[in-house]
Structure formats: structure tokens, C-alpha cells
KOLVEXTOR-930667 format. One line per 5 residues: for each residue z, x negated, y negated of C-alpha. Coordinates in Angstrom, 1 decimal, padded with zeros to 4 digits. Example, Ala and Ser with C-alpha at 12.3 -4.5 7.8 and 13.67 -1.06 7.14 Angstrom:
BEGIN
007.8 -012.3 004.5; 007.1 -013.7 001.1
END
This chain:
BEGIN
-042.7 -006.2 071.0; -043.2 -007.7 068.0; -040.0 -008.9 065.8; -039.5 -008.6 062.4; -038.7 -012.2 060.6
-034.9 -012.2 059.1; -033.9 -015.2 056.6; -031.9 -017.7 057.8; -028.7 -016.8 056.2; -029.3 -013.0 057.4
-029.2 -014.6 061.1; -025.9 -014.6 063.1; -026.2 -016.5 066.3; -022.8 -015.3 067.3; -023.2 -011.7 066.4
-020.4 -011.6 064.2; -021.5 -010.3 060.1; -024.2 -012.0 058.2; -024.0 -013.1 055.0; -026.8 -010.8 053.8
-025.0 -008.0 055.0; -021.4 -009.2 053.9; -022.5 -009.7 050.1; -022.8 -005.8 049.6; -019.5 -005.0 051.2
-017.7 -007.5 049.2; -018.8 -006.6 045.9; -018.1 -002.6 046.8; -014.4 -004.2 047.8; -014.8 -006.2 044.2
-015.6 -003.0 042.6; -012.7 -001.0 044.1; -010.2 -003.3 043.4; -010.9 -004.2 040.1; -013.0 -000.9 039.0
-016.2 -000.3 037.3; -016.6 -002.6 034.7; -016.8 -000.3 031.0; -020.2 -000.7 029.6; -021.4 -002.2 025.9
-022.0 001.5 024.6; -018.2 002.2 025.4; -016.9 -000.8 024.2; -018.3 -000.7 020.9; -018.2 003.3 020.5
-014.3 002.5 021.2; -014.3 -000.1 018.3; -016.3 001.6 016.3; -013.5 004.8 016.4; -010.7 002.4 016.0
-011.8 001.1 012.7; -012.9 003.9 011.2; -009.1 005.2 011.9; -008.1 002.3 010.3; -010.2 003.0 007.1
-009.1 006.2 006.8; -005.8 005.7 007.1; -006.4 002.9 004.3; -008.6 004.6 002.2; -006.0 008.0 001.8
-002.9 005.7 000.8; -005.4 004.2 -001.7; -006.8 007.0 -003.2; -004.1 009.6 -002.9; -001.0 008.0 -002.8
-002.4 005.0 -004.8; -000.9 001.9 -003.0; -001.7 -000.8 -004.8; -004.2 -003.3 -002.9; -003.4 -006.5 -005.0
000.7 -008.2 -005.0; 000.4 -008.4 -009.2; -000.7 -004.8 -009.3; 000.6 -002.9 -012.9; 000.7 000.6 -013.8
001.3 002.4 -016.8; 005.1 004.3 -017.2; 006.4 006.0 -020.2; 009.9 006.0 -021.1; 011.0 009.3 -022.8
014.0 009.8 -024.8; 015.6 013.0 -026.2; 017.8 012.7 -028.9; 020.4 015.7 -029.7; 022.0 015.1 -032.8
024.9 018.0 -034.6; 028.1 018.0 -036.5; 030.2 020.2 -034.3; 032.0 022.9 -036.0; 034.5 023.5 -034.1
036.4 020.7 -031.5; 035.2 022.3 -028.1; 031.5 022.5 -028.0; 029.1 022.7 -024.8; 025.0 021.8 -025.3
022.4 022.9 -023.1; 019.2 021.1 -022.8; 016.3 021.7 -020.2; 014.8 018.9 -018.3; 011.4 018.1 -016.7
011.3 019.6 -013.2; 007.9 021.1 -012.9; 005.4 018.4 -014.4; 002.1 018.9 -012.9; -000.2 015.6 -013.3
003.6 013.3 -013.7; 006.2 012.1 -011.6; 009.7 011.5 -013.3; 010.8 008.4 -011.5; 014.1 007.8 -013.0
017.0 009.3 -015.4; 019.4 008.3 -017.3; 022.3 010.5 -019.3; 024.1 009.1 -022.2; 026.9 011.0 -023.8
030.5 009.8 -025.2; 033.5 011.3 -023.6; 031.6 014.4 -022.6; 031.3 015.9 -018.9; 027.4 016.3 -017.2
026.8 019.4 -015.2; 023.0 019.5 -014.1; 022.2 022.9 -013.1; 018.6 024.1 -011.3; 017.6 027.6 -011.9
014.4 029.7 -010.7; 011.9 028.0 -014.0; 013.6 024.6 -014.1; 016.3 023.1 -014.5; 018.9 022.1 -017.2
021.5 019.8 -018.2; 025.4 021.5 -019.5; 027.5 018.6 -021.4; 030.8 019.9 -022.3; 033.5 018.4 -024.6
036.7 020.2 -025.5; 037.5 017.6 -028.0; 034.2 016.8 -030.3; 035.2 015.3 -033.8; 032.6 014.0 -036.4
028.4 013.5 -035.8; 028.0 014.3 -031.6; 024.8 011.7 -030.4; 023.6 012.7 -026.6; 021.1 011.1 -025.0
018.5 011.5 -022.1; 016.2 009.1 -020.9; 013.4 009.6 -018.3; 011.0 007.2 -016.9; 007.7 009.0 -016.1
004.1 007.7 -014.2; 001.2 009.6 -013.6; 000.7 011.6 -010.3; -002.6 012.6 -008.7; -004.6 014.6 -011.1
-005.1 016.9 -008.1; -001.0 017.8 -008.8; -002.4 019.2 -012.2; -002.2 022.8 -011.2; 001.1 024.3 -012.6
003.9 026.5 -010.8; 002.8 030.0 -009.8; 005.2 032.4 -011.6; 005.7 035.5 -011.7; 003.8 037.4 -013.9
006.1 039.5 -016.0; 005.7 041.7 -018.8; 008.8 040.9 -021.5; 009.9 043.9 -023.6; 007.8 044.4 -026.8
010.6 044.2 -029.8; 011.0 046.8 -032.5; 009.0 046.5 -035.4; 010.0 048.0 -038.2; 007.4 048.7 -041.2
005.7 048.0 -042.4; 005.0 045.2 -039.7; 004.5 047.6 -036.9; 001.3 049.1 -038.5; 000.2 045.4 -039.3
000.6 044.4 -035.5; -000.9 047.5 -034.4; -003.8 046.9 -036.6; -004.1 043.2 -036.0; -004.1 043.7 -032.0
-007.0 046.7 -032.7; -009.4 044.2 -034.1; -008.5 041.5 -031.6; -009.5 044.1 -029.3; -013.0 044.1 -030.8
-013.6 040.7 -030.3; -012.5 040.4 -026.5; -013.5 040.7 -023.3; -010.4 040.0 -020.7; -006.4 038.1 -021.0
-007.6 034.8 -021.5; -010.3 035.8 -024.5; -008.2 038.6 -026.3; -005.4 035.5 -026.2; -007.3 033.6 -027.7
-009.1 035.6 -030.5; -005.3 036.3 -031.4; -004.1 032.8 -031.5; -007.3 031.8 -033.8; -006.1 034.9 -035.9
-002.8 033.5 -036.3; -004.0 030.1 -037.0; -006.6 030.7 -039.8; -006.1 028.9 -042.9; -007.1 032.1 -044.5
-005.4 035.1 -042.5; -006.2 038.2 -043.3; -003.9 040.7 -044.9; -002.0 041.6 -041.4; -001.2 038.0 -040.7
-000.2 037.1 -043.8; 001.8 040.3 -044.1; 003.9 039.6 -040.1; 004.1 035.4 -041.0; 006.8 036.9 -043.3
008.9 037.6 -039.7; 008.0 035.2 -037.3; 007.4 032.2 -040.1; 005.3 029.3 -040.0; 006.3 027.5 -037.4
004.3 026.9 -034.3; 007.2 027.2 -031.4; 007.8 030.7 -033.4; 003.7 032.0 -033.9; 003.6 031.2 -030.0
007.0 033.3 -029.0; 005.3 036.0 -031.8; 001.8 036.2 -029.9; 004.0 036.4 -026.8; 005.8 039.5 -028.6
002.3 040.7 -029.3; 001.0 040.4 -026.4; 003.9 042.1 -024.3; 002.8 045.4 -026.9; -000.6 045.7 -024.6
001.1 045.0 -021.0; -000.2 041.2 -021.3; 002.1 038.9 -019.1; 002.3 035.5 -021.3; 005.1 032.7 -022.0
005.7 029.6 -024.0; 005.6 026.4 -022.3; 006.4 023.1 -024.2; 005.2 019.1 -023.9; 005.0 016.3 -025.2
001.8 013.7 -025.5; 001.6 010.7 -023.7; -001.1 008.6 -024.6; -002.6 005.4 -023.3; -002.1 003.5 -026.6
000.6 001.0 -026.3; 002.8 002.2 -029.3; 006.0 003.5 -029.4; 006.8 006.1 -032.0; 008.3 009.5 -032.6
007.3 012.2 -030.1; 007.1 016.0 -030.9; 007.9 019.1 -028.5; 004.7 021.0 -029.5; 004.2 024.7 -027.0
001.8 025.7 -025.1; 001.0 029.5 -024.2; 000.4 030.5 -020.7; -001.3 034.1 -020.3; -001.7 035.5 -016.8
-005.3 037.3 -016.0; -004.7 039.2 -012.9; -005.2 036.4 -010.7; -004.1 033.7 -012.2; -002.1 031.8 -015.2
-004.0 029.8 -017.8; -003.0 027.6 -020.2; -004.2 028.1 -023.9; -003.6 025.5 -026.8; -002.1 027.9 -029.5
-003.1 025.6 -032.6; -006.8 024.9 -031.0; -007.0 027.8 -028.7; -008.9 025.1 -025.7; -008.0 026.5 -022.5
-006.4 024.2 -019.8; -003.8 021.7 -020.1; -004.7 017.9 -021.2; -003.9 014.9 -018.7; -002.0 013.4 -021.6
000.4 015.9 -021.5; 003.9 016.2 -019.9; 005.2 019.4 -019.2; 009.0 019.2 -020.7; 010.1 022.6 -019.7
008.2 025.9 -018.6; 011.1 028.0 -018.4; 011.5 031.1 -020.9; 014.6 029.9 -022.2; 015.5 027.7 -025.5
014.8 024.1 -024.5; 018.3 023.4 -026.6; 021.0 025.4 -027.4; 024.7 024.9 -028.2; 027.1 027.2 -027.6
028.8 027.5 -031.0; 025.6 028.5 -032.6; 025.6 025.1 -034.6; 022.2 023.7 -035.6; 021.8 020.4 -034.3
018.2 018.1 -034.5; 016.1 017.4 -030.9; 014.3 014.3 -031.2; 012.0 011.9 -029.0; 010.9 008.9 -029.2
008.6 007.6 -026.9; 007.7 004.2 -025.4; 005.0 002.9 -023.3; 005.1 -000.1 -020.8; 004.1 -002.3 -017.5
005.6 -001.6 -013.8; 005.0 -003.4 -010.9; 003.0 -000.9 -009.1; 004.3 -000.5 -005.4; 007.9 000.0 -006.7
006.4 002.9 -008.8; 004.4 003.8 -005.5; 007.8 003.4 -003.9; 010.1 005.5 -005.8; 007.4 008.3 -006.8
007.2 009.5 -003.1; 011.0 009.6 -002.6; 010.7 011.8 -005.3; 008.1 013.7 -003.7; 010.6 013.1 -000.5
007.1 012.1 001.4; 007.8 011.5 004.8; 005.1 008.5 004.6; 008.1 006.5 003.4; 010.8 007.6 005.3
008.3 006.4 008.4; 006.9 003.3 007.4; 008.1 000.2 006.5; 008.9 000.7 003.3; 012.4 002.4 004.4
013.8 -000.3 005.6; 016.2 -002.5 004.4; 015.2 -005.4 002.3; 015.8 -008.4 004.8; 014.1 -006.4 007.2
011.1 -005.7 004.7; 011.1 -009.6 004.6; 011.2 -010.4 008.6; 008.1 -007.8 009.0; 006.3 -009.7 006.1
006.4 -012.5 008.3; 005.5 -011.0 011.8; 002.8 -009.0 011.0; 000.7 -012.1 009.6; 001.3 -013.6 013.6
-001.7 -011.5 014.5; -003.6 -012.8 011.3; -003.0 -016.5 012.8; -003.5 -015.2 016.5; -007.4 -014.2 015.6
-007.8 -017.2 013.5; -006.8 -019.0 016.8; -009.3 -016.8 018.6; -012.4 -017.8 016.3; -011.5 -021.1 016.8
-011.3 -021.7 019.9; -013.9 -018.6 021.4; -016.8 -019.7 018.6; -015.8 -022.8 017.4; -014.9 -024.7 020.7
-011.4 -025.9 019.4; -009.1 -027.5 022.2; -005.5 -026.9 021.7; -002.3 -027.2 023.5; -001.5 -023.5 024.1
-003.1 -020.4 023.1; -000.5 -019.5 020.4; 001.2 -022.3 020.0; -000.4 -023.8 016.8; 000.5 -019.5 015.4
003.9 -020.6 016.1; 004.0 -023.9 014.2; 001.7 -022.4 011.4; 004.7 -020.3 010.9; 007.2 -023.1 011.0
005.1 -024.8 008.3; 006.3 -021.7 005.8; 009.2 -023.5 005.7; 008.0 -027.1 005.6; 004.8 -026.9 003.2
001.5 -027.8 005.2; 001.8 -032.0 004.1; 005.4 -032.4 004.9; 005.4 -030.3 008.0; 002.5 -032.5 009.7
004.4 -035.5 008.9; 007.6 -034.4 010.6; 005.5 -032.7 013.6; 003.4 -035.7 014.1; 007.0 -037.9 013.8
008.6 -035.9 016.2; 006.2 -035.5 018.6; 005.0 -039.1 018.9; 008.8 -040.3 019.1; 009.5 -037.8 022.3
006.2 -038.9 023.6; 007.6 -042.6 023.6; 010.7 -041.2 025.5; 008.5 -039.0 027.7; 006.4 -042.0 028.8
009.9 -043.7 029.7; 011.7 -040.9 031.5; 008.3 -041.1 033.7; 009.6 -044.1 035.3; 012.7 -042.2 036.6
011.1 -040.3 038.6; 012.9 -037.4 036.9; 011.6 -033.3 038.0; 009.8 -031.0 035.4; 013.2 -028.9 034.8
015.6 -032.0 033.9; 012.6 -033.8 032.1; 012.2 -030.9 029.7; 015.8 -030.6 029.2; 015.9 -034.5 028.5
013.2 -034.4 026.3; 014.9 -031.2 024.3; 018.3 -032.9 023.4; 016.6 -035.9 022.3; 014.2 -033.5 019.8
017.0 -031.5 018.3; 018.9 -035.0 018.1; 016.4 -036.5 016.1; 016.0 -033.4 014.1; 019.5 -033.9 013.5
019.0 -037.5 012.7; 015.9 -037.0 010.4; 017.4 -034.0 008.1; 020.3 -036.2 007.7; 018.7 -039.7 006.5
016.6 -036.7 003.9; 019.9 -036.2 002.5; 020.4 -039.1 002.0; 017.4 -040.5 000.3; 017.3 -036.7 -002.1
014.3 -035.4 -000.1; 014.7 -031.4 000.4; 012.0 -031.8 002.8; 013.7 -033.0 005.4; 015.9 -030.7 005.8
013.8 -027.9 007.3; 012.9 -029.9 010.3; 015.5 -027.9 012.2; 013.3 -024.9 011.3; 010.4 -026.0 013.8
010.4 -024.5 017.2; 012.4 -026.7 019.5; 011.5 -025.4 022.7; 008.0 -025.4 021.4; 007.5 -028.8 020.1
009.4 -030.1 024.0; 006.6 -028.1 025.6; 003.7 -029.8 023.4; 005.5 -033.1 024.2; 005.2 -032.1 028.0
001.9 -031.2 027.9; 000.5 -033.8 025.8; 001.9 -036.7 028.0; 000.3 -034.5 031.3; -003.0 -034.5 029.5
-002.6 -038.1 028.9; -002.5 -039.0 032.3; -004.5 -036.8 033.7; -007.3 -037.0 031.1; -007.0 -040.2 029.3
-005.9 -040.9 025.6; -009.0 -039.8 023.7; -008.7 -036.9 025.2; -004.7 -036.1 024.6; -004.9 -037.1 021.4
-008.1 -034.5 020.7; -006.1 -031.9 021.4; -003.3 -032.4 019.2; -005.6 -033.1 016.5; -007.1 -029.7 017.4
-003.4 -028.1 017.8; -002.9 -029.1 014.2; -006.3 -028.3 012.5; -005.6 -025.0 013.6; -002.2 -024.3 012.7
-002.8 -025.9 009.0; -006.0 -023.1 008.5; -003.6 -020.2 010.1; -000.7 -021.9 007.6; -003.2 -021.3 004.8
-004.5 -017.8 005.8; -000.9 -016.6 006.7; 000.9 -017.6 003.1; -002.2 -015.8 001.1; 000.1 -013.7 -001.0
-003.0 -011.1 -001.5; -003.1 -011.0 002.5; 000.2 -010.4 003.2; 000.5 -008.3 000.5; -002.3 -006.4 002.4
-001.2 -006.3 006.1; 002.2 -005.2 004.5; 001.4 -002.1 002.7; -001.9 -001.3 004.8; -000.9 -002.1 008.2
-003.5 -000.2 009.3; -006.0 -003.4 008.6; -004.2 -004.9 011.8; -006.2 -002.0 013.7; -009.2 -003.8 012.5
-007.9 -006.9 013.7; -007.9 -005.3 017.2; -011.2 -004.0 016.9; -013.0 -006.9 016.4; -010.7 -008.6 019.2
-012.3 -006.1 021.5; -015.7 -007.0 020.4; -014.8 -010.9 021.0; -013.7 -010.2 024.2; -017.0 -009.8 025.6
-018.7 -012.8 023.9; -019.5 -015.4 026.7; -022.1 -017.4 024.9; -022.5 -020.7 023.0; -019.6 -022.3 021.2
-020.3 -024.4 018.0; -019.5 -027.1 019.3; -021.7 -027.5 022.0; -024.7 -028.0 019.8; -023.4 -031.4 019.5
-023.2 -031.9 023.4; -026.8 -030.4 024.0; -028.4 -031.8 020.3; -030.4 -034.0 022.4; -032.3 -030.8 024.0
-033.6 -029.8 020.5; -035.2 -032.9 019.8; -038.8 -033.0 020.5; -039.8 -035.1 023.9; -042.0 -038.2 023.4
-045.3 -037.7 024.2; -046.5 -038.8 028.0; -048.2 -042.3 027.8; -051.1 -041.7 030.2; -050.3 -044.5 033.2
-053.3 -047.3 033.2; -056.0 -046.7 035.3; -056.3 -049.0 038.5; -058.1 -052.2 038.3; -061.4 -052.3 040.6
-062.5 -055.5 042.4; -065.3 -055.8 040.4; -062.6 -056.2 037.2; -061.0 -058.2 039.0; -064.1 -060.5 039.9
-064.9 -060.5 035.9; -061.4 -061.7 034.9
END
């Protein structure tokens, strides 16, 4: 019988398992231990989902809830100030005034209420809200104040307060300005289609610089002012069943003046479905974005009790915030529970400590480039992170100065505490003391000679700089000096360019409010995980393999006898 031929190292000569036969078992056992290895596809379908997630998340607190992206970032506020002036007539007086509460398209960020010796009651109600100042003893001209600071919202937030549409009682008209509204309203009628159109055919009506006999005749009640020909057409209005009421704002514009502002009204006239918002001196429908709702409620935006007439004033003033405290305070307003969640609702030292800890994974990747791509030997893998961070303290020059005088003193005593024959855990602890002592030693002779420099050396990482001491030596011996002293220099070249990236004010600005682009961070950590290639710096070790070879010299041809004869 024939036998098949086996390989050499498929043959056992003692029976026992070949190594052909063991390889497959082995890697199955490899496999089940450690488990299938996840492929490319997965990997970068995994990345892929984790920074879009972290776009997302960046891309709705820019847009919609407009977190700045730059430290220095401004935005436009507008400070508003009502001014109620009267002459009391009587010692005990009360004043009423409504206040912004529903202001589609603006935030009010902050208030302020100035009045002399009177009490401040604020009161909300079902259209608003109002302020009540009271004084039982007024005597001579009353000034009142309020102040509001106000920022533009999401234009999306333009779309005003759904209320209830409800018909007010038409008044009595006596003649003959009944039979001028009823004929007025008959030939608006003729010249509408719906609400919003017969609204407006009244309100241009009203407006006319030459009104017709029927206007002209009911100005005569309602008089020429435009708060009271927008509470008429309301009047009007309520004679055909038409739900409307009088809103009133005031204009903010972009310019940067500061000047007198005016309370001018709006009507809002409900068409079955919805309310719209007609200008009653232009009669354009919808609201403009320069204008601030000051009060939508159906009641008198002022009124004292006593029946005393007393001026409303504003004045209003335009200027520069920093943009994440407007950010900041315009969702507590909103009471968004993005804030109360994030790391903007913590207290300030703690806002500052987070500052610094979320750039440690900024340094960590810089760390990774370096050393996965570039080829960069350090002592550690996050220890130059750790003295980057000491450097905040230090500045970059002065903190290279001190680390490289520190270290190279405690590698002087390390080199001596050799020759005691001393055991890692006591050698550390040795070499410790004698760092913080010359810590000690250093900040004080800085006192002395005025340098502030010097006295953040305490600030480095003791423990850290012992270790690096440790190590350093170890690598000296082990590897020679060229070799020790390579890998500081590496240690340090890499915590100055993590010092640099890590005090970017536009960066940690960033990775503050958007910690989101730490996800990204991740991402791209996966991706590097896999890399196995060349580093950077082994095209200097293989450089010679790119050159072109020299060209084979032929070897000369063997000399013959009969050559040999001629020579």
C-alpha cells in the first residue's frame, strides 16, 4: 500500500499532536477567548454614527439655541425704559402698568424697577402680566421707572399666543354715528372677501387722507389718534361678530442710536382658524422682526387709580453683550432643561476646573498622533498631557527651564542613590523628598531675586516628575545616554505642542460649550486604533531603500592562455 507523503512538521514520531494539526485548534482556542475580531465595515460604520451624533448635537445648539462658536462672540441687546411721569392729585395713589410677557421673536433677559418710596406688586393674569406700585403718601411730580434688557429669540418663536377668540360687546351709538357706522361697514362689505380682508379695507378707510363723509363724520368720537382708530375698528368690528383686539409694540431697530421710542398698536383679527396681525396705519399683514410685543392683553397698558393723567415714555438704547451670557440667561428664562443639565449650571469654580479637564483629551490625541504617526518616543503615554497642563501655570519657556532643572538635579541624586543599593519603593520615596525640597528651595531663591516665575514650580506634578526621574535613569542604563536623553527631548516636544493646543482660547472655548466635539475626538481614536502601518519617522531609517541601486559592473571576463602568452 502506497503512503501518502506528510511534511515534516505534520510528522509526529511519538504519536503525540503535530504541529499542522495543533495550529487550527489553537487559533479556534485564540478565537474563543479573545472573540471574533470586529471587521473594518463595523468599525468605521460605528465611527461614522458617532460623529454624526456629535454634529448634530453641535449643529442644533448652534442654530437653535445659538451658542456662540468663538470666546469674543457679541450680540445685539436693547435696553428699554418706560418712563411714567404725573402730579398726583391726591396723597395715596396706586399705578398700573403692563409688562412684556408674551414677546414672540424676543427674550427679556433682565428687569429692573425704579420707584421712590413706593411698594412693587407684580401680578400675572390670563393676557400678561402687570406691575401695581402703591404709595399712600405721594407729594409733588411722581417719576417710576422700568427697565428691561431684551435679545432676539429664534425667529421660529415669532408665532404669537393663541387666544381666545372673543367677540366684545358692540357699544351704543347714538346718531347720527350709528347710521354712519352702519353705512361705513356696508361698503367695506363690498370690497371684502373674509376677516383678514374686510379688516383691512376698514383700516385703509379710517386711514385715508381724504375719508369720506362717514369717517370724517365718526373721527368726531373716537378722534385722531391711532391707539383710539384701532380700539374704534375693534368697536366696529365687534357690530358684524368679528373677534379682534389691540396689541401694542415698540420698534427695535438695528441702528445703533438711542432715542425716544413710541407705543404704536397693532390689530389682531381672528379668521376662524387663526389670529393675524394687521398694521392699522399701513394695513401689511404679519408682525415685523423689529418689533417687540409690549403688551397683548385687552386692558390699558397704564392706568392710575385716581383717574389722573400722567405721560408714558420710552426711550430706547442699543448695545454689545458677550454672547454666551446672553445664551446663558435667555434659556433660564425659557427654564430649558439644556442648562439645568450641562455644564453651564454649575458653579463658577467648577465651570473653571471642567475648562481645564476637558482639554486632557485634546492633549491625549495630540499624544496619540505623535507617537502612532509620527514615531515620537516619550516617557509615558500621558505623561507629557500631564506636564502640558502643569505648563498653564508656568508659561511654556519658564516651565522647560524648571522641568529640565529639576529633572537633571534628581537625576544626579538618582545616579548616587544607585550605589546604595537602595529598592525601587525607598528609591522613589528618596528621590520624591529631595524634588519637593528643591521645589521648595527654587520658589524661594525666585522670591528672592523678584521672579514670579519661580514660584509655580510647586504646581508641577511631583509624583510625576520622581517617576520621569526613575525612568529616565532606567533607560540610561539599560539603553545608553543618546538614547535617555531622546526620550526626554521627545517627552517635552510633546507636552510644549499639547501646552499650545490646550491654552487656544478658541479651543477651549469650543470643547467647553460643544462638548459634543470630544465625541469626535473618540471617533477618530477608533479609526487610529487600527492603523498598524508606517510611522514618519521610519522614512529616515529605511531612506536608504528609496535610493536607486548602482548599476551591476559586469565582472571581467577570464584571461585565456593565449592573452596571457601575448602579455
Amino acid at each position: 500500500m502506497r503512503r501518502r507523503w506528510r511534511p515534516w512538521h505534520s510528522r509526529a514520531p511519538d504519536g503525540g499532536v503535530t504541529l499542522a494539526r495543533a495550529a487550527p485548534a489553537a487559533r479556534r482556542q485564540l478565537r474563543h477567548r479573545t472573540g471574533n475580531p470586529m471587521s473594518k465595515r463595523h468599525l468605521y460604520l460605528l465611527a461614522l454614527a458617532i460623529i454624526a451624533v456629535a454634529f448634530s448635537a453641535m449643529y442644533y445648539k448652534w442654530k437653535v439655541l445659538e451658542f456662540p462658536l468663538q470666546p469674543d462672540t457679541q450680540v445685539r441687546v436693547w435696553t428699554v425704559q418706560a418712563h411714567i411721569e404725573f402730579q398726583p392729585r391726591r396723597s395715596a395713589n396706586a399705578v398700573t402698568l403692563q409688562l412684556p410677557d408674551k414677546t414672540p421673536g424676543w427674550t427679556v433677559l433682565n428687569e429692573r424697577f425704579v420707584a421712590r418710596n413706593y411698594s412693587k406688586n407684580e401680578i400675572p393674569h390670563a393676557e400678561g402680566r402687570e406691575v401695581q406700585w402703591a404709595n399712600r403718601r405721594a407729594v409733588g411730580e411722581q417719576d417710576l421707572y422700568y427697565r428691561a434688557t431684551v435679545v432676539r429669540s429664534d425667529e421660529r418663536q415669532r408665532a404669537m399666543p393663541d387666544f381666545e377668540p372673543v367677540i366684545p360687546s358692540p357699544p351704543e351709538l347714538e346718531e347720527p354715528y350709528a347710521t354712519a357706522a352702519d353705512a361705513l361697514l356696508q361698503q367695506v362689505r363690498e370690497g371684502s372677501v373674509n376677516n383678514v380682508t374686510y379688516t383691512r379695507e376698514l383700516l385703509r378707510r379710517l386711514g385715508e387722507q381724504n375719508p369720506s363723509e362717514e369717517v370724517t363724520l365718526l373721527a368726531e368720537r373716537y378722534g385722531s389718534d391711532e391707539s383710539a382708530r384701532a380700539a374704534f375698528a375693534v368697536q366696529l368690528l365687534a357690530r358684524r361678530s368679528i373677534p379682534a383686539r389691540v396689541i401694542h409694540g415698540l420698534r427695535l431697530t438695528d441702528e445703533p442710536r438711542e432715542g425716544e421710542g413710541v407705543l404704536q398698536p397693532w390689530l389682531m383679527v381672528h379668521d376662524g382658524l387663526a389670529w393675524n396681525i394687521i398694521d392699522p396705519r399701513t394695513t401689511a399683514e404679519g408682525l415685523p422682526a423689529d418689533v417687540m410685543v409690549w403688551s397683548a392683553s385687552e386692558r390699558p397698558v397704564l392706568v392710575l387709580e385716581d383717574g389722573t393723567q400722567a405721560t408714558l415714555g420710552f426711550t430706547i438704547g442699543r448695545n454689545l453683550a458677550d454672547a454666551m451670557a446672553t445664551v446663558e440667561r435667555r434659556l433660564e428664562v425659557k427654564d430649558a432643561n439644556l442648562v439645568h443639565y450641562s455644564l453651564l449650571s454649575l458653579p463658577l469654580q467648577a465651570q473653571d476646573t471642567y475648562r481645564i479637564l476637558l482639554m486632557v483629551p485634546i492633549g491625549a490625541f495630540i499624544m496619540l498622533l505623535l507617537r502612532n504617526l509620527v514615531g515620537v518616543k516619550t516617557y509615558g503615554t500621558f505623561m507629557p498631557v500631564l506636564i502640558a497642563l502643569a505648563f498653564r501655570e508656568t508659561a511654556l519657556v519658564a516651565g522647560i527651564i524648571l522641568f529640565v532643572v529639576v529633572v537633571g538635579f534628581g537625576l544626579l541624586v538618582r545616579f548616587y542613590l544607585e550605589r546604595l543599593r537602595l529598592l525601587l519603593v525607598p528609591r522613589l520615596t528618596a528621590i520624591l523628598i529631595l524634588v519637593v525640597l528643591l521645589m521648595a528651595a527654587v520658589s524661594v531663591l525666585s522670591n528672592r531675586l523678584g521672579l514670579e516665575v519661580g514660584l509655580s514650580v510647586a504646581l508641577f506634578p511631583m509624583v510625576i516628575m520622581a517617576m520621569t526621574i526613575e525612568r529616565m535613569s532606567v533607560a540610561w542604563d539599560e539603553r545608553g545616554a543618546g538614547t535617555a536623553i531622546r526620550e526626554g527631548v521627545g517627552t517635552l516636544v510633546v507636552a510644549a505642542l499639547a501646552y499650545v493646543v490646550m491654552t487656544w482660547p478658541a479651543l477651549e472655548h469650543l470643547v467647553f460649550v460643544y462638548p459634543e466635539t470630544l465625541l469626535v475626538l473618540f471617533a477618530l481614536a477608533l479609526l487610529l486604533g487600527r492603523y498598524s502601518g508606517y510611522r514618519l519617522n521610519e522614512l529616515l531609517r529605511f531612506r536608504a531603500l528609496a535610493r536607486e541601486p548602482d548599476p551591476i559592473v559586469p565582472p571581467p571576463a577570464a584571461r585565456t592562455a593565449d592573452d596571457v602568452a601575448k602579455a
